[in-house]
C-alpha positions in Angstrom: 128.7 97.8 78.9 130.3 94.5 80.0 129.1 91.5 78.3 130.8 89.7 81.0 128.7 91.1 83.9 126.3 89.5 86.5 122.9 90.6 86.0 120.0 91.0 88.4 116.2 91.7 87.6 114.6 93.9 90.0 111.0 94.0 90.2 110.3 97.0 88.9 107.2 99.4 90.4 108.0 102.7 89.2 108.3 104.7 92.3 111.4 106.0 94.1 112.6 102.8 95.9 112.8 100.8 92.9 114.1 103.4 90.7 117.2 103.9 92.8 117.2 100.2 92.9 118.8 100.4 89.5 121.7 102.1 90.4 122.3 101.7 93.9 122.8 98.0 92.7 125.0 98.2 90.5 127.1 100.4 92.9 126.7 98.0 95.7 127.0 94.9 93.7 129.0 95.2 90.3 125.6 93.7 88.5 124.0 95.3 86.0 119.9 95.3 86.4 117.3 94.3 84.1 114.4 95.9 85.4 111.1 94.1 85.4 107.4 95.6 85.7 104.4 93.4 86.1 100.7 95.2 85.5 98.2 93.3 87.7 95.7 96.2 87.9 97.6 98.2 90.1 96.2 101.4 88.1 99.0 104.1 88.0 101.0 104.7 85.1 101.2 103.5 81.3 103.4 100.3 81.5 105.6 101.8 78.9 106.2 105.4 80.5 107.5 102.7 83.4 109.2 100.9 80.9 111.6 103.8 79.4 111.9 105.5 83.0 113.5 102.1 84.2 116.0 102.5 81.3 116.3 106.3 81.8 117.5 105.5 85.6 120.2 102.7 84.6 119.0 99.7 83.5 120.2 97.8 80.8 117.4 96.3 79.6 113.4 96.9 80.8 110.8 93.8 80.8 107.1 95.0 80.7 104.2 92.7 81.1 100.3 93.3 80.9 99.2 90.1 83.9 95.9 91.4 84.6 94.0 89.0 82.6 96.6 85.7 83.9 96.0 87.6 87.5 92.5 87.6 87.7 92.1 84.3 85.6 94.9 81.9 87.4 95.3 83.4 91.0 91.8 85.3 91.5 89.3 82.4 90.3 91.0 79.9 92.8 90.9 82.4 95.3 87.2 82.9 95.1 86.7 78.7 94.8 88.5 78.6 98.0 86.7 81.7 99.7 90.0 83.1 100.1 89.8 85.1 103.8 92.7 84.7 105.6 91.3 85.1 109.5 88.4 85.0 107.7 88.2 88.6 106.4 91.2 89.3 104.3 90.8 88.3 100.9 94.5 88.2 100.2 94.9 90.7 98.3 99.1 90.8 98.0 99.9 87.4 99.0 97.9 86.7 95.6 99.9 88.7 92.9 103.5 87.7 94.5 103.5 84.1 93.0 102.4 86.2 89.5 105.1 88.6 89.8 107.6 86.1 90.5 107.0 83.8 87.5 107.0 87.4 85.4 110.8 87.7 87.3 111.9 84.3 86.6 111.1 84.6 83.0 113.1 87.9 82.3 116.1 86.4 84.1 115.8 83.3 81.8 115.7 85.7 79.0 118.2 88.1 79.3 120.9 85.9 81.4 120.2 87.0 85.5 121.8 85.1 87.7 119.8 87.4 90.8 116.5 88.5 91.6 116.2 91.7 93.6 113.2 93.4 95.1 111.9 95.9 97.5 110.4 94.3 100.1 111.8 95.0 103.7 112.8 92.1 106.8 109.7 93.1 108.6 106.8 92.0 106.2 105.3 88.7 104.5 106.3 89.9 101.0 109.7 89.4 101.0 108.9 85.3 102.2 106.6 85.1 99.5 108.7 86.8 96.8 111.9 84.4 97.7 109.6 81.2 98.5 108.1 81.1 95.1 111.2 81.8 93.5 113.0 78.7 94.9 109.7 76.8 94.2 110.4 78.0 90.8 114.0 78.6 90.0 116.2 77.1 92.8 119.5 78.2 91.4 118.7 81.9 91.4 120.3 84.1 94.2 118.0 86.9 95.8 119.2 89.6 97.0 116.9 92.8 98.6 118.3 96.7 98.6 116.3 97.6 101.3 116.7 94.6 103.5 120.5 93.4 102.7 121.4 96.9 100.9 120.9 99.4 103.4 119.0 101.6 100.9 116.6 103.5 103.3 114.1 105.9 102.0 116.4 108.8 103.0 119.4 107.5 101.5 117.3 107.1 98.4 116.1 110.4 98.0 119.7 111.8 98.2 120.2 109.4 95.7 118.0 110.5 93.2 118.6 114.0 93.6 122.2 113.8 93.2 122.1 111.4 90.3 119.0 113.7 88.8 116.8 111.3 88.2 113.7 111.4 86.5 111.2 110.2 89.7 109.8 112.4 92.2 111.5 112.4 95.2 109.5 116.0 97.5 105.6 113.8 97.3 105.5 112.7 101.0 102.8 109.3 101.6 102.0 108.8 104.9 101.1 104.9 104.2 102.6 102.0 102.5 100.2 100.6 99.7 99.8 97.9 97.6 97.1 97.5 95.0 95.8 95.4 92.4 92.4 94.1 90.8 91.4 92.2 93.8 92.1 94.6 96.4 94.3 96.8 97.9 96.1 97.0 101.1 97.3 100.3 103.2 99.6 100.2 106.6 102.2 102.1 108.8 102.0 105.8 109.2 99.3 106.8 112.5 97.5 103.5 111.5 100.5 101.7 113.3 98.5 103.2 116.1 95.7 101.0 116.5 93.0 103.0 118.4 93.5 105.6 115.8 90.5 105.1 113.4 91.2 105.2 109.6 90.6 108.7 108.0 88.4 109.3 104.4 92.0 110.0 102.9 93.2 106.3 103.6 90.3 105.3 100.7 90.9 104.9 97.3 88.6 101.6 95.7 85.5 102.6 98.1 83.5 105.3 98.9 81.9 106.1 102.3 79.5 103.9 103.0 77.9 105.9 105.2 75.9 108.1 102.4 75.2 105.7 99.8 73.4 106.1 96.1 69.9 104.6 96.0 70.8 100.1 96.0 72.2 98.4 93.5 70.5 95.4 92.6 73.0 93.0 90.7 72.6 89.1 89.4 76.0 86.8 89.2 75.8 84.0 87.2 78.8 81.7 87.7 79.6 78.5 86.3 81.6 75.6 88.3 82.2 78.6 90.9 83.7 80.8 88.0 81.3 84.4 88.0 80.8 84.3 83.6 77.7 86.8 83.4 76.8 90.1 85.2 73.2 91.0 84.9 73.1 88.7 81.9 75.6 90.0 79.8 78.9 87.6 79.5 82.1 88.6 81.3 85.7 87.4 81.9 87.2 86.9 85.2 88.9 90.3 85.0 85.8 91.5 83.7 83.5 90.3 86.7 86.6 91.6 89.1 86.6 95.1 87.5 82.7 95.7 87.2 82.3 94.3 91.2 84.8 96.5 91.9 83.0 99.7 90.6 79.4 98.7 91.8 80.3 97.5 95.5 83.0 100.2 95.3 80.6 102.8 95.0 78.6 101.1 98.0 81.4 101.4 100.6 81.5 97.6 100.5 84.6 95.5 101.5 86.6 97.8 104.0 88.4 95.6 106.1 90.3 96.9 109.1 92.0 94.2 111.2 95.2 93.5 112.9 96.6 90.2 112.0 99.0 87.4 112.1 101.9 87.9 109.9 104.3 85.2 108.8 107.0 86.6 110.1 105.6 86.4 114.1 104.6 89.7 114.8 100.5 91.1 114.9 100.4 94.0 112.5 97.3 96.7 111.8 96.0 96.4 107.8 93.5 98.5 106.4 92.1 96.7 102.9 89.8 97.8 100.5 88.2 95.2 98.2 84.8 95.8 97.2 84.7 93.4 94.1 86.1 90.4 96.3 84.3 90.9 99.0 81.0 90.8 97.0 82.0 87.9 94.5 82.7 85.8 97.8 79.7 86.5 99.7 78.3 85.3 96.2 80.1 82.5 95.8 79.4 81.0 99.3 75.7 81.4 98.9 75.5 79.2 95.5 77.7 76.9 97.5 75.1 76.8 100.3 72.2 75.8 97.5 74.5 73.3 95.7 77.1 71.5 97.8 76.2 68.8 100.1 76.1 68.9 103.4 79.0 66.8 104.3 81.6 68.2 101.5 80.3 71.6 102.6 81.5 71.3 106.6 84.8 69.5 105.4 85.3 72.6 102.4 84.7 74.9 105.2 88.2 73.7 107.1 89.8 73.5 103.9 89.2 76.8 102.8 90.6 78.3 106.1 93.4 76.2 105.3 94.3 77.4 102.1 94.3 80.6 102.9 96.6 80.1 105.1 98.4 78.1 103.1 98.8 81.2 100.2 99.0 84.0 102.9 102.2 82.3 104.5 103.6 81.8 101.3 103.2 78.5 100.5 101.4 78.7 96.6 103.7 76.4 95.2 103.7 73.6 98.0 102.6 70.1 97.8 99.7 70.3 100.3 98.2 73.7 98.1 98.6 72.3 95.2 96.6 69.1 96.8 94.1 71.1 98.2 93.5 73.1 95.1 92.3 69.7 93.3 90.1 69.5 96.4 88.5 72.5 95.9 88.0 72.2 92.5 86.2 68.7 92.7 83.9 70.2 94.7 82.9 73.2 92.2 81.1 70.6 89.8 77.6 71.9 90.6 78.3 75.4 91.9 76.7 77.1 88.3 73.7 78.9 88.8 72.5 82.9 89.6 72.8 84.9 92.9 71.2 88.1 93.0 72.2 90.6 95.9 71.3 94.2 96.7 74.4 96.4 97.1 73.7 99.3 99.6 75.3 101.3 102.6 78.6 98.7 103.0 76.7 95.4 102.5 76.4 92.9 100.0 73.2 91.4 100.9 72.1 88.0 99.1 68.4 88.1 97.9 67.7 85.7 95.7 69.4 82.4 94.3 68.3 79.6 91.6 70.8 76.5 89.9 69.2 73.7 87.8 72.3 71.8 90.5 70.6 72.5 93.1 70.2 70.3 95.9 67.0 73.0 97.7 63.9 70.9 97.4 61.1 73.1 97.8 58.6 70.3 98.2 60.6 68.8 100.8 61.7 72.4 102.7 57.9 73.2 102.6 55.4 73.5 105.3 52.5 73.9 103.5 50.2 71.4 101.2 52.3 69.4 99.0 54.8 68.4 101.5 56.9 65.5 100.3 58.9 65.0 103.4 57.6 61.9 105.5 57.6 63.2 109.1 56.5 60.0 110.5 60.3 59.0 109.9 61.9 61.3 111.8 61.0 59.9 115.6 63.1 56.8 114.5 66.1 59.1 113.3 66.2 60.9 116.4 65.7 57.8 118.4 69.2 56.1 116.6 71.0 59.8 116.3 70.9 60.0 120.0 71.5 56.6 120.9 75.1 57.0 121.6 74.7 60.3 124.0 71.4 58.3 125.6 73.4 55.3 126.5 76.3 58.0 127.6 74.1 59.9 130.2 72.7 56.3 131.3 76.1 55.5 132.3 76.6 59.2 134.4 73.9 58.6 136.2 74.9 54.9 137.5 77.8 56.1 138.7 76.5 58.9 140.2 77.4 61.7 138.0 74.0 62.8 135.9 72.7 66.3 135.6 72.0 67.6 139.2 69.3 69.2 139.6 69.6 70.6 142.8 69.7 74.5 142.6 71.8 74.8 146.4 74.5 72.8 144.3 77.6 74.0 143.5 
């Protein structure tokens, strides 16, 4: 081995793609690879079985690292502070964990002397913006380079790969879909979903199950603090904690299948089936408790900001100025969102039941009807009277110049 070599670190998955990778780089390129794998609860194999098969297949050195806690701590949280949907349903899933995996990439190449980052992604998706965006956010002076974008390295041409190379990956396992999971979610396209009548089928489900036979409700209480869930049914929890458990109980519920065809980055409408049970539950959560403790005002304006952001981290754009200005917006406004929401999981739904804060802005002596009431009625005939000046003064004007409301049914 040269010491005078370029290197390259690959982000390193495990499968078949990346594992030719290795060695279809260094034949295309001259660079030897350092091959880099990133756990943010993607399940699968044991990090270091990954680890040694990345060496096994060429590389010169292998860098491991367990993220899950960092994942659902420093990318999850702000995800759920923001209500994270992009087209208001996808709880970007993937376009959370690239920033992650990228800072996990620019670290080994610091380490062990890259002067290239490689990965897997191909010119039709968002990953590869989001992969090479937060790398020049991070690390401007490294090059990136992708095998199966800029490398020709088709799935055809890797399986002859492997098998003439006899390398230690199976190469006969045929997987109809493409899929990408983590702790938050996970995310399934092409194969006959590329065909968007055609209705997904049970075997497309991993994180869920059908939704249609359900056990008996869960009944489960979330106690969060400054929009952070810290407690499940009264016993503490860590971010990844809260993830996981959500994950299992609206799992088992069929809650948080998400079938949509959406926007991608790169200009073209694409068909993405998502499964993300404990998202889609700690959201629906989270905007409750935001209902009871932010006011009114801050609430409509978080609203547009939170459609924003999500924009903002689907189309790649974690580490940019107006993110990072939002984020302080968002977390300002998390000062009083602690308190508990309870919810019924059953049957596909996440169904809010009860809520309580000792923020909260609910007066139930005001928001009464009955004896005790505390609101003054008497004022509100001057409220409406100066809330509707400006439209009354408006329709005053219409009707001098001869353009009121007509009235006149035969009109047209």
């Amino acid at each position: 081995m040269s010491e005078h070599k370029d290197r390259v670190v690959l982000a390193y998955s495990g499968g078949l793609d990346t594992s030719v990778a290795i060695g279809w780089i260094e034949q295309q390129t001259g660079m030897e690879v350092v091959a880099v794998a990133v756990d943010v609860g993607q399940g699968g194999e044991d990090l270091e079985v990954i680890r040694q098969r990345a060496l096994d297949c060429g590389a010169v050195e292998a860098y491991v690292a367990d993220a899950k806690e960092e994942f659902a701590s420093d990318y999850c949280m702000p995800a759920l502070k923001a209500n994270g949907l992009y087209q208001g349903r996808y709880p970007l899933v993937s376009a959370l964990s690239r920033p992650l995996i990228v800072k996990h990439l620019v670290r080994a190449a610091r380490q062990f002397g890259a002067t290239t980052v490689a990965h897997g992604c191909t010119g039709k998706g968002n990953d590869q913006v989001r992969f090479e965006v937060s790398l020049t956010s991070m690390a401007p002076d490294l090059k990136t380079i992708a095998p199966v974008r800029d490398l020709a390295l088709t799935r055809d041409v890797a399986i002859d790969y492997a098998n003439k190379h006899n390398l230690p990956i199976e190469t006969t396992k045929h997987n109809p879909f493409s899929i990408d999971q983590n702790v938050w979610g996970r995310a399934i396209e092409t194969g006959f979903l590329e065909d968007i009548w055609n209705a997904p089928t049970k075997d497309v489900y991993n994180y869920t199950d059908d939704p249609t036979y359900p056990p008996l409700p869960d009944e489960v209480v979330i106690t969060f603090e400054q929009g952070v869930p810290v407690a499940i049914d009264g016993r503490a929890v860590t971010p990844l904690e809260a993830v996981q458990e959500m994950n299992r109980r609206a799992g088992a519920q069929g809650i948080g299948r998400i079938d949509i065809v959406e926007d991608r980055l790169v200009g073209i409408k694409s068909r993405e089936i998502y499964e993300a049970p404990g998202a889609v539950a700690l959201i629906a959560a989270h905007q409750e408790l935001e209902n009871v403790t932010v006011e009114r005002e801050l609430a409509r304006y978080k609203r547009r900001v939170d459609e924003r952001w999500s924009e903002l981290v689907y189309d790649a754009q974690w580490y940019s100025p107006l993110k990072n200005a939002l984020d302080a917006f968002i977390e300002n406004t998390q000062t009083y969102v602690s308190g508990d929401i309870r919810m019924t999981l059953h049957g596909g739904r996440a169904t809010v039941t009860g809520r309580r804060s000792d923020s909260s802005l609910y007066d139930f002596n005001l928001a009464t009807y009955e004896t005790g009431d505390t609101f003054d009625q008497s004022h509100s005939r001057g409220f409406i009277e100066i809330y509707g000046m400006s439209a009354k003064l408006a329709a005053a004007r219409d009707v001098r110049f001869g353009r009121g409301v007509n009235f006149d049914e035969d009109a047209h």
